[in-house]
C-alpha positions in Angstrom: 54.3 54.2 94.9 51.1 53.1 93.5 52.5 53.7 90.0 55.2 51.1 90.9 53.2 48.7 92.2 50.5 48.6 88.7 53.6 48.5 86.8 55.3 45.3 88.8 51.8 44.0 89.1 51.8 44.2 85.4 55.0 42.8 84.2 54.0 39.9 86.7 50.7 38.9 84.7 53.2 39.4 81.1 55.8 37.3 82.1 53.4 34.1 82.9 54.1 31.3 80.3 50.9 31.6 78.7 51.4 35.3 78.2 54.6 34.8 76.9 53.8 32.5 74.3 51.2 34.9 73.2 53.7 37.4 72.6 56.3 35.6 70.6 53.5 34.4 68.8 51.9 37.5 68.0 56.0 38.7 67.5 56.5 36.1 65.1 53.1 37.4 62.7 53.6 40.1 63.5 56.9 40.6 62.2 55.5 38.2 59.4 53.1 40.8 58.7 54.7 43.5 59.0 57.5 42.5 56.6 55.4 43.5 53.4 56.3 46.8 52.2 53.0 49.3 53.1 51.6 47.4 55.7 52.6 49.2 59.1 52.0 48.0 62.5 48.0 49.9 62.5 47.2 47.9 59.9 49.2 44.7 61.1 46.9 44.6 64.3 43.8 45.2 61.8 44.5 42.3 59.5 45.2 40.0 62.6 42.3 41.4 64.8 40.3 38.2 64.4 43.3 35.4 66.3 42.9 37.4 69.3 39.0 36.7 70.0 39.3 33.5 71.4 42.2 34.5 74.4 41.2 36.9 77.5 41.8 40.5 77.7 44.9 40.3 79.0 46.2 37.7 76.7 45.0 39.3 73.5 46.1 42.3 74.9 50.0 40.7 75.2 49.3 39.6 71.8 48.5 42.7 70.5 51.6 43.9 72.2 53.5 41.7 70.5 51.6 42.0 66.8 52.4 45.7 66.9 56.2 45.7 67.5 56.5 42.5 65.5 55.1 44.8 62.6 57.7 47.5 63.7 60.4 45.3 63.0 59.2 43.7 60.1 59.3 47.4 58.9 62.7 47.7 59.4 63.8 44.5 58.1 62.7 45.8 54.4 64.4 49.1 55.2 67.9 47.0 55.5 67.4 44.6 53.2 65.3 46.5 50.4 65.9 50.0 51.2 62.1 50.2 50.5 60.6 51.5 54.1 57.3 49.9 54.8 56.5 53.0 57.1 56.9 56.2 58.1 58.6 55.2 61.1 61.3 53.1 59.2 62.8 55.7 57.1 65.6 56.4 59.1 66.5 52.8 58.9 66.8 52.9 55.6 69.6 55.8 56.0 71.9 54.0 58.1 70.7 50.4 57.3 71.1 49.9 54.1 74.2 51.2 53.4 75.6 48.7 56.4 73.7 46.0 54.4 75.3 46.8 51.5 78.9 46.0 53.1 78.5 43.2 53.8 77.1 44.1 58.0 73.5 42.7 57.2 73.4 40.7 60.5 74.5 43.5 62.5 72.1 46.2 60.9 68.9 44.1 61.6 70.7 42.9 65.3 71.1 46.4 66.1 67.2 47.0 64.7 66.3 44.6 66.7 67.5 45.6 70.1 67.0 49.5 69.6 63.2 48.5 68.9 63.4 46.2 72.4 65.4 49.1 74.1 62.8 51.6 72.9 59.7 49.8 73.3 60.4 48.5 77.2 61.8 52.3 78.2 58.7 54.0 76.3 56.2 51.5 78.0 58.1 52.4 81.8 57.8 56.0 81.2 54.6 56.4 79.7 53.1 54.2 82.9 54.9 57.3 85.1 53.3 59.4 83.0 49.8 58.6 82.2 48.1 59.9 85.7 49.7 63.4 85.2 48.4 63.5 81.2 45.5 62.0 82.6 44.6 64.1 84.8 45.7 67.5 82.3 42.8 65.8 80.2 39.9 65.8 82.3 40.6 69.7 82.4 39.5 70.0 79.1 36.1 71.2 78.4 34.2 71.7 75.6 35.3 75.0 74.7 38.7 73.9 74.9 38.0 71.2 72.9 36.7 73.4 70.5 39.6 75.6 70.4 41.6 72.6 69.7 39.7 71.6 67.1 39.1 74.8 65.4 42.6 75.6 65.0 
């Protein structure tokens, strides 16, 4: 129940007003960003590192939040459009995008990007909350000549 309670906790301090406009703002360059062909959501957050030093931790956080799956979109949006991925990640899009764009379904291709990335990103953040103690917790059981192991092979 603790789990729940960090995660409610969370979504409180993310859903103030201030937070929010941090993330439609970093959304907004992000997707900006992350529209130029070869520049994926890593190197998004890298290139916009420097607007987040002047907010506190949680609210550059949020706006990191934002700047990454602004860049994720802005991916996608030259998948559809181009049929030039900007990523790895946005392949796919270009399989089933493009070819929608191309008759005539451009709103509905970069619609249904849209929510699929929303979808994705707000199930993957839930899950990976429920998850992280477990994984956690499997990590600290690694020692050095595990590590090693790891590393070796």
């Amino acid at each position: 129940m603790d789990v729940l309670g960090n995660l409610l906790d969370g979504f409180a301090h993310a859903l103030s007003l201030q937070n929010l406009l941090l993330a439609v703002l970093g959304v907004t360059v992000g997707t900006l960003v992350g529209v130029l062909p070869g520049l994926g959501p890593a190197t998004t957050i890298a290139l916009l590192l420097p607007l987040t030093f002047v907010f506190d931790p949680v609210g550059a956080f949020v706006m990191f939040a934002g700047i990454y799956y602004g860049g994720m979109y802005g991916g996608s949006t030259t998948a559809i459009l181009l049929n030039i991925p900007g990523e790895t990640a946005s392949i796919p899009t270009t399989l089933e995008g493009y070819p929608m764009a191309r008759r005539g379904r451009v709103g509905a291709a970069l619609a249904t990007a849209a929510v699929g990335s929303f979808v994705a990103g707000t199930i993957s953040t839930v899950v990976i909350t429920f998850l992280a103690p477990g994984m956690s917790n499997i990590a600290k059981l690694i020692q050095p000549a595990e590590y090693l192991s790891i590393r070796a092979s």
